[in-house]
C-alpha positions as CSV (number, residue, x, y, z in Angstrom):
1,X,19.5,12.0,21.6
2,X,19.5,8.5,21.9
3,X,15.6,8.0,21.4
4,X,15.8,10.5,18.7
5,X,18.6,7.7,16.8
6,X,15.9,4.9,17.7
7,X,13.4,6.6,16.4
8,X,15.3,7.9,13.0
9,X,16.4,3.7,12.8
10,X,12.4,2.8,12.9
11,X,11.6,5.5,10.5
12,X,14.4,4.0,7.9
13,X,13.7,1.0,8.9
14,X,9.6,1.6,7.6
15,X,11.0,3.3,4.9
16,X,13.1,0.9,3.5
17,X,11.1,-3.0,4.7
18,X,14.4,-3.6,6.5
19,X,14.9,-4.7,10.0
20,X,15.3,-1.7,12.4
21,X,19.4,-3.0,12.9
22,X,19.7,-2.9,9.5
23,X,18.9,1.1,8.7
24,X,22.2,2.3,7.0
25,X,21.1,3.4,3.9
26,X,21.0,0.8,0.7
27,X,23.3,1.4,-2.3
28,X,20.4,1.9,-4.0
29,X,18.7,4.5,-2.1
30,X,19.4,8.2,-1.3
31,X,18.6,9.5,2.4
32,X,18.6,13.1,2.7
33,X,17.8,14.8,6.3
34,X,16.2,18.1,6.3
35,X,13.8,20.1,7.3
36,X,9.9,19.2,6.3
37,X,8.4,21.5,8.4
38,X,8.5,24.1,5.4
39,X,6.6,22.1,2.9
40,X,3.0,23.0,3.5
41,X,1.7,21.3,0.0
42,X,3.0,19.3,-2.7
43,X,1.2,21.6,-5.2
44,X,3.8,22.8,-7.7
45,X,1.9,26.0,-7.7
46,X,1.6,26.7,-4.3
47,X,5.2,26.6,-3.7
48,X,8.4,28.8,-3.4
49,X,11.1,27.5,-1.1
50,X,13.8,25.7,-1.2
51,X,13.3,22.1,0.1
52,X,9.4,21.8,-1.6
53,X,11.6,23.1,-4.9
54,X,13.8,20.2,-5.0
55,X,10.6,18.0,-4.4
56,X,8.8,19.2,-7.0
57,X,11.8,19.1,-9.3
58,X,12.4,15.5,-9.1
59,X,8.3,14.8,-9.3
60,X,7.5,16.9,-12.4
61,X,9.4,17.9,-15.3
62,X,9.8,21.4,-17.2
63,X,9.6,22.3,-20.4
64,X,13.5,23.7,-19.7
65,X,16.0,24.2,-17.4
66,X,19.1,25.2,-16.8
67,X,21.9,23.4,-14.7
68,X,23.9,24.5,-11.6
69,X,27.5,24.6,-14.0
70,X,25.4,26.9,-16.2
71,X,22.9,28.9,-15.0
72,X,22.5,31.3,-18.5
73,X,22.2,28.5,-20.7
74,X,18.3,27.2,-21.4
75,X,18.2,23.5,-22.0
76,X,15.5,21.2,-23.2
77,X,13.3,19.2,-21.1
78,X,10.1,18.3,-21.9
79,X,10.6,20.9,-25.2
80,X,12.8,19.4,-27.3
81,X,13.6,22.9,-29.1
82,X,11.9,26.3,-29.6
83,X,11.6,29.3,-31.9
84,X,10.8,32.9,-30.9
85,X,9.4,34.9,-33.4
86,X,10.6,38.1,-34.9
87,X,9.0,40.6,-32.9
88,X,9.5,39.0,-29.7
89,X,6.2,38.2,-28.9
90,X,5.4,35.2,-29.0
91,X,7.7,31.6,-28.5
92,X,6.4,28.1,-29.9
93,X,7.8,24.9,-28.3
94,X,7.9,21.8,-29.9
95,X,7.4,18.9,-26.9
96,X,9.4,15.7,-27.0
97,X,8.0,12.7,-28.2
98,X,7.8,9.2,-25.7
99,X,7.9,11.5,-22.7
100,X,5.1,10.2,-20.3
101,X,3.5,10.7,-17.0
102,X,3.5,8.6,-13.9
103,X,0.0,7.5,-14.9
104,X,0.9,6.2,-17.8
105,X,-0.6,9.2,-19.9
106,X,1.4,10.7,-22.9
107,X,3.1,14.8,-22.0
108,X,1.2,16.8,-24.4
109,X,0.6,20.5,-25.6
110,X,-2.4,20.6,-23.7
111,X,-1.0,19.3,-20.5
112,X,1.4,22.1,-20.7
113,X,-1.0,24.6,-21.7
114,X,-3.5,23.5,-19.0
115,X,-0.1,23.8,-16.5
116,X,0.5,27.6,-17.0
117,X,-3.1,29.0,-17.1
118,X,-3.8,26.9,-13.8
119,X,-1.0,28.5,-12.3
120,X,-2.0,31.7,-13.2
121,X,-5.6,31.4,-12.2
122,X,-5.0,30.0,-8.8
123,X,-2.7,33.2,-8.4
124,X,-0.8,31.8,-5.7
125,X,3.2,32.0,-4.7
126,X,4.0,29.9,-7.4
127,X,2.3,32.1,-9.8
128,X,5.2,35.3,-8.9
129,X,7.8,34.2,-11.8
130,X,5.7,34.1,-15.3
131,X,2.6,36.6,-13.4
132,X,5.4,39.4,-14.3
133,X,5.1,38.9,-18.0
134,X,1.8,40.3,-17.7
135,X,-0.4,37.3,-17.8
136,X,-3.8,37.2,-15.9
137,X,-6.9,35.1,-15.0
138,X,-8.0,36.9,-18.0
139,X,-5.6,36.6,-20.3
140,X,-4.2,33.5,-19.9
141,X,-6.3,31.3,-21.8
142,X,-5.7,33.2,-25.0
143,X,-2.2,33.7,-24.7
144,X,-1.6,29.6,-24.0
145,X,-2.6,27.4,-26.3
146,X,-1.8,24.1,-27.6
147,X,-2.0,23.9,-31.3
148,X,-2.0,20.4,-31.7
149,X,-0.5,17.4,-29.6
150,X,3.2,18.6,-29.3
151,X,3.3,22.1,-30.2
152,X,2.4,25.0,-27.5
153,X,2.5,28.7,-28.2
154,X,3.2,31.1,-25.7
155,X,2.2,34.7,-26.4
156,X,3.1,37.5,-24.4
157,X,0.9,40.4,-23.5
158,X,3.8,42.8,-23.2
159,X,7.0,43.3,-24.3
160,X,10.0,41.3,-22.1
161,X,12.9,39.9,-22.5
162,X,11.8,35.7,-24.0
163,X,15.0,34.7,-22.0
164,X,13.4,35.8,-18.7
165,X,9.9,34.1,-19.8
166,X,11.8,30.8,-20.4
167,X,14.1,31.1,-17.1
168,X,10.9,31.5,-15.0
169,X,9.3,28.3,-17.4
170,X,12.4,26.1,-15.7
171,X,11.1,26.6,-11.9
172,X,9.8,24.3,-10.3
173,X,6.2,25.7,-9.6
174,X,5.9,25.4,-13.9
175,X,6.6,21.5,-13.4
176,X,4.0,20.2,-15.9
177,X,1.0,18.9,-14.8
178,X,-1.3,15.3,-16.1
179,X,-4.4,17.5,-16.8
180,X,-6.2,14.5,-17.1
181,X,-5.2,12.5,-14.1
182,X,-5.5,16.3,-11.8
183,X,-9.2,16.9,-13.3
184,X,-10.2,13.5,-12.1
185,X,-9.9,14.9,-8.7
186,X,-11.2,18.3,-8.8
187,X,-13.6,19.1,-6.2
188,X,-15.9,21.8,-6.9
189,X,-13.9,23.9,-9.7
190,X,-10.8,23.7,-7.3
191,X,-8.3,23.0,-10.3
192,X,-7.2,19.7,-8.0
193,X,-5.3,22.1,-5.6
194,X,-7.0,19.9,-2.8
195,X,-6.1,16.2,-4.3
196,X,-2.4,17.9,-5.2
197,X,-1.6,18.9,-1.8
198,X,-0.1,15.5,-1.0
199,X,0.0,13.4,-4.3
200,X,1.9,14.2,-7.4
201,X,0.8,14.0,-11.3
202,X,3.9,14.6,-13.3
203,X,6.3,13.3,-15.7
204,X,9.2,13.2,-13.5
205,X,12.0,10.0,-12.5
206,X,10.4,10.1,-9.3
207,X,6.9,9.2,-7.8
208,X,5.4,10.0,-4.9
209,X,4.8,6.8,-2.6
210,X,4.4,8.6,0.8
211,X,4.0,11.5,2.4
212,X,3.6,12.1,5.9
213,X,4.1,15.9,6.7
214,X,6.7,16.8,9.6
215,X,8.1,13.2,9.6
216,X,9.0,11.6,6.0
217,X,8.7,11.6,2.3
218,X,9.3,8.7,-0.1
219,X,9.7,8.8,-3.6
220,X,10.5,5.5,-6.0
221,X,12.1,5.8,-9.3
222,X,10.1,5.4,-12.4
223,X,11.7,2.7,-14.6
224,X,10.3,4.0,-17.9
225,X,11.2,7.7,-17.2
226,X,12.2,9.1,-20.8
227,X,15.0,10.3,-19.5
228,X,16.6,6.9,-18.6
229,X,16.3,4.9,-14.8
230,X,17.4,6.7,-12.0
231,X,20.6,5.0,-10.1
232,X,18.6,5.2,-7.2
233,X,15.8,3.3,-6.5
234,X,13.9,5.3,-3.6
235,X,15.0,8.5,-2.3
236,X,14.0,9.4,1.7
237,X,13.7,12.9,3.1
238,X,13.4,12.6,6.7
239,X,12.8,15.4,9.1
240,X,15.3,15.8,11.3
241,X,15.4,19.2,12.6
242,X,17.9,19.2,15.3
243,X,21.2,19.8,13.4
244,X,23.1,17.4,16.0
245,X,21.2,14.7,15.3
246,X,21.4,15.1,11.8
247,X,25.4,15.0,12.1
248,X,25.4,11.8,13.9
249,X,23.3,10.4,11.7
250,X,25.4,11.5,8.3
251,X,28.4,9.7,10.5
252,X,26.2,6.8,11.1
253,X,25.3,6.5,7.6
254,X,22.2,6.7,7.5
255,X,21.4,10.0,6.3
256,X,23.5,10.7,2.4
257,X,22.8,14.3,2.5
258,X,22.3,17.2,5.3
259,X,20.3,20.1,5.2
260,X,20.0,23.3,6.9
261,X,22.8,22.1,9.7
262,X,24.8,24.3,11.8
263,X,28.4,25.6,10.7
264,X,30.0,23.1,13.7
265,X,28.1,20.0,12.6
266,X,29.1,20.8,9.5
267,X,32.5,21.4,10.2
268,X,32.8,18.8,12.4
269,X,31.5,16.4,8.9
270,X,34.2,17.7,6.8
271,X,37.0,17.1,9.0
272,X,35.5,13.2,8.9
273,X,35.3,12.9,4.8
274,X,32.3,14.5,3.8
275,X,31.8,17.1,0.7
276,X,30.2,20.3,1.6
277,X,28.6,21.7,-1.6
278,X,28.5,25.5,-1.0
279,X,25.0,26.1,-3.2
280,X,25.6,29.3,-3.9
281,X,22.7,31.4,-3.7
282,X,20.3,33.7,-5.6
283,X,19.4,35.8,-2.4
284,X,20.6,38.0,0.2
285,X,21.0,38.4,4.3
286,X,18.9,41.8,5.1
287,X,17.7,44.7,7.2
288,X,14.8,45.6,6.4
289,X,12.9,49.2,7.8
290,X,9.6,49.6,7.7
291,X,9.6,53.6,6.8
292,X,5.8,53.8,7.6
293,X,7.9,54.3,11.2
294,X,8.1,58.3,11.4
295,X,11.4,57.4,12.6
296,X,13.0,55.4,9.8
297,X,11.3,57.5,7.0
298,X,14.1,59.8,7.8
299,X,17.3,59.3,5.5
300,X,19.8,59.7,8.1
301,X,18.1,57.3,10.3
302,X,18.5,54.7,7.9
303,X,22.0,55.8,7.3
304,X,23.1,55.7,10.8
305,X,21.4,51.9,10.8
306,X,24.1,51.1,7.7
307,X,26.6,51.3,10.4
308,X,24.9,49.0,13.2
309,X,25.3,45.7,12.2
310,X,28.6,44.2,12.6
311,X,28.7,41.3,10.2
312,X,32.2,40.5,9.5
313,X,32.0,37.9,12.7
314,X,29.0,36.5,11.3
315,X,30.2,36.0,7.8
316,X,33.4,34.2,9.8
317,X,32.0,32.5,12.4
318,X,28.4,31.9,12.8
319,X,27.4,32.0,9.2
320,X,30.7,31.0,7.1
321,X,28.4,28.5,5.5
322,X,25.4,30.5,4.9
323,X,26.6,33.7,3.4
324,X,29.4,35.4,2.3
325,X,30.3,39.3,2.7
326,X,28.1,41.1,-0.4
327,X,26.6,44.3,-0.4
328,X,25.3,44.8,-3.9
329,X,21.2,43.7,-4.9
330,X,22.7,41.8,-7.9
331,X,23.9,38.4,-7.0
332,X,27.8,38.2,-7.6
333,X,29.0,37.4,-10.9
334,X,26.0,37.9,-12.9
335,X,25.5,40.7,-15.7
336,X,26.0,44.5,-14.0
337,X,27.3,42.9,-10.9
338,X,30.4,45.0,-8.9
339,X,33.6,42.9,-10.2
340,X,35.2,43.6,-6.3
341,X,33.7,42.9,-3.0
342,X,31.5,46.2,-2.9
343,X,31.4,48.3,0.3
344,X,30.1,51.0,2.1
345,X,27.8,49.4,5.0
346,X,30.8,49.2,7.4
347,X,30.2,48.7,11.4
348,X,30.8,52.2,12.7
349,X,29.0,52.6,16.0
350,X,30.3,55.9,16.8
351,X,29.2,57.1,13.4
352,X,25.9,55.5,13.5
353,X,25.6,58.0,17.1
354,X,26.3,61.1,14.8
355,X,24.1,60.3,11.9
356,X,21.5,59.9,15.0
357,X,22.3,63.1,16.6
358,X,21.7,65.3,13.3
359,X,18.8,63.3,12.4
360,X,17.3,64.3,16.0
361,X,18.2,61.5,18.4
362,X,21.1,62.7,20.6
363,X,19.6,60.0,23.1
364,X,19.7,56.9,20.4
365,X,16.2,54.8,19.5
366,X,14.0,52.4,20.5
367,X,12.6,49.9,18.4
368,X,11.3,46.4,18.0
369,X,13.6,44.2,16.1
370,X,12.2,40.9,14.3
371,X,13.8,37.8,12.4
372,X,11.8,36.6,10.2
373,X,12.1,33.0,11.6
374,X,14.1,31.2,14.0
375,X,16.4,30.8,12.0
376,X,17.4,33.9,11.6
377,X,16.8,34.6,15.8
378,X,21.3,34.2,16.0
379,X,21.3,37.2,13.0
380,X,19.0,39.3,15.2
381,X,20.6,38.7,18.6
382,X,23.9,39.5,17.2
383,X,22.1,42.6,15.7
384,X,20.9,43.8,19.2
385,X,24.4,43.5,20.8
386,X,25.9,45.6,18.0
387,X,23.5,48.3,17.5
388,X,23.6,48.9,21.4
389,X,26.8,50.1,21.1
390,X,25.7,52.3,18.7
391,X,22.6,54.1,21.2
392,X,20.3,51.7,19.3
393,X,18.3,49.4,21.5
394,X,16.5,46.7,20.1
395,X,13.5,44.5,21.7
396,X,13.9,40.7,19.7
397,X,10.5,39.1,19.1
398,X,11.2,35.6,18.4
399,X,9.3,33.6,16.3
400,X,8.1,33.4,12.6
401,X,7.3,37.1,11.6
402,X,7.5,36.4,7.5
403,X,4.0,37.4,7.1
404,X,4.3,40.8,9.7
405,X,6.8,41.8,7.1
406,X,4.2,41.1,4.1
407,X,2.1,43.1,5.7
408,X,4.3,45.6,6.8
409,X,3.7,45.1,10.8
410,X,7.0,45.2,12.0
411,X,9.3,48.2,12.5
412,X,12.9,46.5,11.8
413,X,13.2,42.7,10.7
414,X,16.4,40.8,9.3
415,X,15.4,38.3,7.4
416,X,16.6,36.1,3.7
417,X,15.6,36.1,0.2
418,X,16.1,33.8,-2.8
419,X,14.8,33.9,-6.1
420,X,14.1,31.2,-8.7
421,X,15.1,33.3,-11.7
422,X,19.1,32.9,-12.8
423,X,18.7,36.6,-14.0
424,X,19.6,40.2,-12.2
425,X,16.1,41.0,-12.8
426,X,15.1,38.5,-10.2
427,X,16.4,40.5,-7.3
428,X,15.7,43.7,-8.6
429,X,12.2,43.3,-8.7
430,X,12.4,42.6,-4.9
431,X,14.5,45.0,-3.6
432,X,14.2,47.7,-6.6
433,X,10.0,47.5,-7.3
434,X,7.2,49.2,-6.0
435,X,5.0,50.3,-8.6
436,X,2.4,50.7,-6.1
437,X,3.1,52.2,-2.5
438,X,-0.3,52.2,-1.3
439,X,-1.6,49.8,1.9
440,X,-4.3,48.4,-0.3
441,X,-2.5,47.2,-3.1
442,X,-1.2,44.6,-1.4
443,X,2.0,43.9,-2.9
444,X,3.7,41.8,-0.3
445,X,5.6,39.7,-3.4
446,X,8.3,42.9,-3.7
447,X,10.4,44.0,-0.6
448,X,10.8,47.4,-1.5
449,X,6.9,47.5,-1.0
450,X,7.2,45.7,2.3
451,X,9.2,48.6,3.8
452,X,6.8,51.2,2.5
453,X,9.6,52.9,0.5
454,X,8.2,54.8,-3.0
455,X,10.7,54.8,-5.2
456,X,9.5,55.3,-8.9
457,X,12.8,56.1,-10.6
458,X,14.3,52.6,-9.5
459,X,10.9,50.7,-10.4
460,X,11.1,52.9,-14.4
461,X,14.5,51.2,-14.7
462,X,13.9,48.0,-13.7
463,X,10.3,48.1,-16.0
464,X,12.9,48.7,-18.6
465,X,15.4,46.1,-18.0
466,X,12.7,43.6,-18.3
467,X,12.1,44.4,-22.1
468,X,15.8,44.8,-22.8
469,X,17.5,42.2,-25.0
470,X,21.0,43.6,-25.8
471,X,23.3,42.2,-23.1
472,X,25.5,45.0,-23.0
473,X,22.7,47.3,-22.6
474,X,21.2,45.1,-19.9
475,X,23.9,44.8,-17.9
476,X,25.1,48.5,-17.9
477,X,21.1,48.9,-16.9
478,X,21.6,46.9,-14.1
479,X,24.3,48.4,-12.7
480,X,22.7,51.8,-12.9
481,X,19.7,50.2,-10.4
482,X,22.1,49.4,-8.1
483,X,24.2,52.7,-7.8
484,X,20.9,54.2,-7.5
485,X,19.5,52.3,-4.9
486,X,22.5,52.7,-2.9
487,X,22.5,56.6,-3.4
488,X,19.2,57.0,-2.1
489,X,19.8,55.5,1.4
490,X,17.4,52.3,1.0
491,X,15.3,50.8,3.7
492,X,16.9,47.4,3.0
493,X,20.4,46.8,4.1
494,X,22.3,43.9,2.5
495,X,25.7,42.3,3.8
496,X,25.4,39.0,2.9
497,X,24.8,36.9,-0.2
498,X,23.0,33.8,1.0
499,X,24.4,30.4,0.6
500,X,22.6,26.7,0.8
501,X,25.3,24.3,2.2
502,X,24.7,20.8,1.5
503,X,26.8,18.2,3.5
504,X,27.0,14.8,0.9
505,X,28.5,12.0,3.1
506,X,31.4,10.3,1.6
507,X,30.2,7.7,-1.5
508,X,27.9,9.5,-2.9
509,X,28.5,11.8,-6.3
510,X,26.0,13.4,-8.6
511,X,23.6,15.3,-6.2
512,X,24.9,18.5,-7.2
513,X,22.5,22.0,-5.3
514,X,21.0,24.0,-7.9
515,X,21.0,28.2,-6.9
516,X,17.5,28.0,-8.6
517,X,16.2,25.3,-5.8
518,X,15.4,22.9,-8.8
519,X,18.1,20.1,-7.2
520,X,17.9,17.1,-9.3
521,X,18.1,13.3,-8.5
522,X,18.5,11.7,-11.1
523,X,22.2,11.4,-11.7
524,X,22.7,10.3,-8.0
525,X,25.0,7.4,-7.1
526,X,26.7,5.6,-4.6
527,X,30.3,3.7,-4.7
């Protein structure tokens, strides 16, 4: 532990040009300790997680967004205003004037034009938001155009909801792009993807300065950002992946913020004066069954496996930070959500044995048992111990099983989910969509797909929600999804509905988690 503080004081010590006794954090800088293990590139559209999100969100602006006090409202950014157009099926942005890229270059139509179609053609993670609008590698290019120097017109190739196309424009993989500085480095037609993995081209407050990957990331505040100066000067994301070490290093002061710590660290930091922001999320704790398994393709099977997990401790003990008790696919207090804590997936071990029994298995089952990363290896253990009370005896395979469960190699996983988009919609499509059950199509973006479940009445309805703009209508749609997918014994169990605790050391005000991932900087500062 002690080396690990040396070599945390060196690494703030580099980061900073300060003498390695002198690493507390400056009044003018923000330190935040997470986890950089995650962040594979820097590419705004080659991302989908939580800590590249907040990156990428400080590095490149949106056209909107919408802030963690109010996640239904749209808000300006690098559009200054919009219009939709009577049918619905197209919207025209008008881009701010004075905004500029780190370069230097003006933000125009183009660059935001250029932004979305490259997205779309590279057809990677970042692409899943504004993909399900129907636009292609074909497509695109037509339907995204820059008229002239500030206005862009977005035409959609299919009826949908223009609130849902503007939610998924405020993510942070549709951070807009300098087209001009990004061409500069294209290597053989590869859109920059190469060049973008570690460097940054956007109109952000922040600039990339360095990025080492595992060990720390520094970003320096851009004094002609059109939004105004940042407060602070340089933000530092160090890795520090041992949550202990993390904690004394919050006390120490020389870490602001903490990520992805454990619940007694974090306690133990809020009995001493720090603020732990809850981040409430858009995503769920799961058990997923991969129905491809003879054996969990039958309903009462998957019944009986309701009843195994006992997750009242966890939501008390182990994960009071990370979850709280939900078992509904719409996240809590958005449109056709329950109004109560729903329920129905109660521990029961002796009725899990019955539902067994009359599905076939007076003897209980066998089966293998992932998490879909380490840190979900608690989740699974605490799984096993439960479900053996119930004749269901699990074999945990540790380690990072994410892309099994995309390709639907596993036979039961517990895993979490988030989701970008501040709408029901956004979960429904991962836990209510399949529109294609078959191996080859490949569809590892929807979860209902990952556990080989067919389900075309759920995926009809939630086709429909994404054209429907009355909100009464929407909501009462919604609600219908999630009766039904209840009703017809799904292979994906929720309990949880995730949370992203952030620990804020005493001092500091304005860094505020957003549920979309898109946590912002700027307003940051220290007394």
């Amino acid at each position: 532990m002690r080396l690990s503080l040396l070599a945390a004081t060196a690494a703030l010590a580099l980061a900073f040009g300060l003498p390695g006794a002198q690493a507390a954090s400056p009044a003018n800088a923000l330190v935040i300790g997470t986890q950089l293990s995650a962040v594979p590139s820097l590419d705004p559209a080659a991302i989908n997680a939580r800590t590249v999100s907040e990156i990428i969100s400080n590095l490149y602006d949106n056209l909107v967004m919408v802030t963690p006090d109010d996640l239904q409202t749209i808000r300006p950014m690098l559009a200054e205003s919009w219009t939709v157009a009577d049918d619905k099926r197209s919207i025209t942005m008008t881009l701010r004037q004075g905004a500029t890229f780190s370069s230097g270059n003006p933000v125009t139509a183009e660059d935001a034009a250029w932004t979305i179609q490259r997205v779309i053609k590279m057809g990677q993670v970042g692409s899943t938001d504004i993909a399900l609008w129907g636009f292609t590698k074909d497509n695109v290019d037509q339907l995204v155009q820059a008229k002239d120097e500030r206005t862009l017109v977005i035409s959609l190739p299919q009826p949908v909801s223009t609130d849902l196309v503007l939610y998924s424009l405020a993510g942070a993989s549709l951070g807009i792009i300098d087209k001009k500085t990004a061409l500069e480095h294209e290597q053989n037609g590869d859109l920059a993807q190469n060049w973008l993995k570690a460097n940054s081209a956007g109109s952000g407050p922040y600039k990339l300065t360095t990025w080492r990957p595992n060990d720390i990331l520094l970003c320096d505040a851009r004094a002609d950002y059109w939004g105004g100066a940042p407060a602070m000067k340089r933000v530092v994301m160090r890795h520090v992946p041992e949550s202990g070490n993390l904690r004394l290093q919050v006390e120490a002061g020389d870490i602001d913020i903490g990520q992805y710590m454990a619940n007694s660290d974090i306690e133990a930091l809020k009995a001493k004066g720090a603020t732990v922001d809850p981040g409430p999320g858009l995503g769920f704790y799961y058990m997923a069954m991969n129905t491809q398994d003879p054996d969990l393709a039958k309903p009462k099977v998957r019944e009986a496996f309701q009843h195994i997990i006992d997750w009242k401790p966890l939501a008390e003990t182990t994960m009071n930070f990370n979850g709280f008790p939900w078992q509904s696919i719409i996240p809590k207090g958005m449109p056709g959500a329950p109004t109560g804590e729903p329920t129905g997936y109660e521990y029961n071990p002796e009725l899990a044995k019955k539902l067994l029994a009359e599905a076939g298995y007076p003897d209980g089952l066998k089966k293998t048992l992932y998490p879909s990363g380490d840190a979900l290896l608690k989740m699974a253990v605490a799984l096993q111990a439960s479900a053996a009370k119930a004749g269901v005896e699990f074999e945990v395979v540790p380690g990072e099983h994410t892309p099994d469960f995309r390709a639907r190699k596993y036979q039961v996983l517990v895993g979490n989910s988030g989701t970008r988009l501040p709408d029901p919609f956004g979960t429904l499509v991962q836990y209510a969509y399949n529109p294609d059950n078959r191996d080859e199509a490949k569809l590892g973006g929807y979860y209902l797909w990952r556990t080989a479940l067919d389900a075309p009445e759920l995926t009809q309805l939630v086709t429909q929600s994404k054209a429907e703009t009355d909100p009464a209508k929407r909501a009462q749609l919604f609600t219908e999804i999630d009766q039904k997918f209840k009703a017809m014994v799904p292979s994906l169990v929720i309990v949880l509905q995730r949370t992203d605790p952030y620990v804020i050391r005493q001092g500091v005000s304005g860094y505020v988690g957003n549920p979309t991932w898109s946590t912002r900087w700027h307003d940051v500062k220290k007394n």
